[in-house]
N, C-alpha and C positions, 0 to 999 in steps of 0.2 A: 339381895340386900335385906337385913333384919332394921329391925324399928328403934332398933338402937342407935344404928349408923344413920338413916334417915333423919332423926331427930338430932343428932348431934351435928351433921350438915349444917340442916336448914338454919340451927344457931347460930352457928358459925359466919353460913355465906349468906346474908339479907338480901337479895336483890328487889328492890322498890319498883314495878314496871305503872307505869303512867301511860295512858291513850292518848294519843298524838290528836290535836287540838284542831280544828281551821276553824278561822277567824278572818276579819278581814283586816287590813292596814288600818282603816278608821280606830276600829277596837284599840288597836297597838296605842295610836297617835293620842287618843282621848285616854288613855291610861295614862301615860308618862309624860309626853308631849303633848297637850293641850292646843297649847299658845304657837305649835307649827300647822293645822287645821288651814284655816285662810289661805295657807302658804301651797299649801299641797291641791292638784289637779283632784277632779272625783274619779276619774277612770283610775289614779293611783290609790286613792281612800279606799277603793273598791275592790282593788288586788286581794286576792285569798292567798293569805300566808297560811302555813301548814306547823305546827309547834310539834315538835319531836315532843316532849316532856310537857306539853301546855301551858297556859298564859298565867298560869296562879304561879307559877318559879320563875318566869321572865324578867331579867333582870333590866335594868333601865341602859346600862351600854350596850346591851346585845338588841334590845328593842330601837336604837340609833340607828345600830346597824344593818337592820330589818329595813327601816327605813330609807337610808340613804341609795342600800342596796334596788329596793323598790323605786325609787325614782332615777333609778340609773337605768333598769329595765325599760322603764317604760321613755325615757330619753334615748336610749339605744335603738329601742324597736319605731320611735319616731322619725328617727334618721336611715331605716332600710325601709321604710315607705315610699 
């Protein structure tokens, strides 16, 4: 490959790569959802979520659904106890 073609690429294909985040539930709930804290168990505040793309791009529907998701696990694995 000459330095031509490389540079004429990389113009071309931008690809943006971001480091995958862990945080926990709490982080998520005090960002977007405040006002469901009370509501929520600590063992679920305490779940470590993992962000493909990290918490600066999380959007407030996907962060719902982090959440809901989360409290389902942990209702799930309450009932094979």
């Amino acid at each position: 490959m000459n330095l031509n073609f490389i540079q004429h690429y990389s113009k071309k294909e931008r690809v943006t790569f971001m480091e995958m985040e862990t945080v926990k539930l709490s982080a998520i709930v005090m960002r977007w959802y405040p006002d469901m804290m009370p509501f929520l168990k600590q063992d679920e505040l305490n779940s470590i979520i993992v962000l493909r793309d990290g918490l600066s791009i999380l959007e407030a529907a996907d962060a719902m659904d982090i959440i809901h998701y989360s409290i389902y696990e942990h209702q799930n694995s309450a009932y094979l106890q």
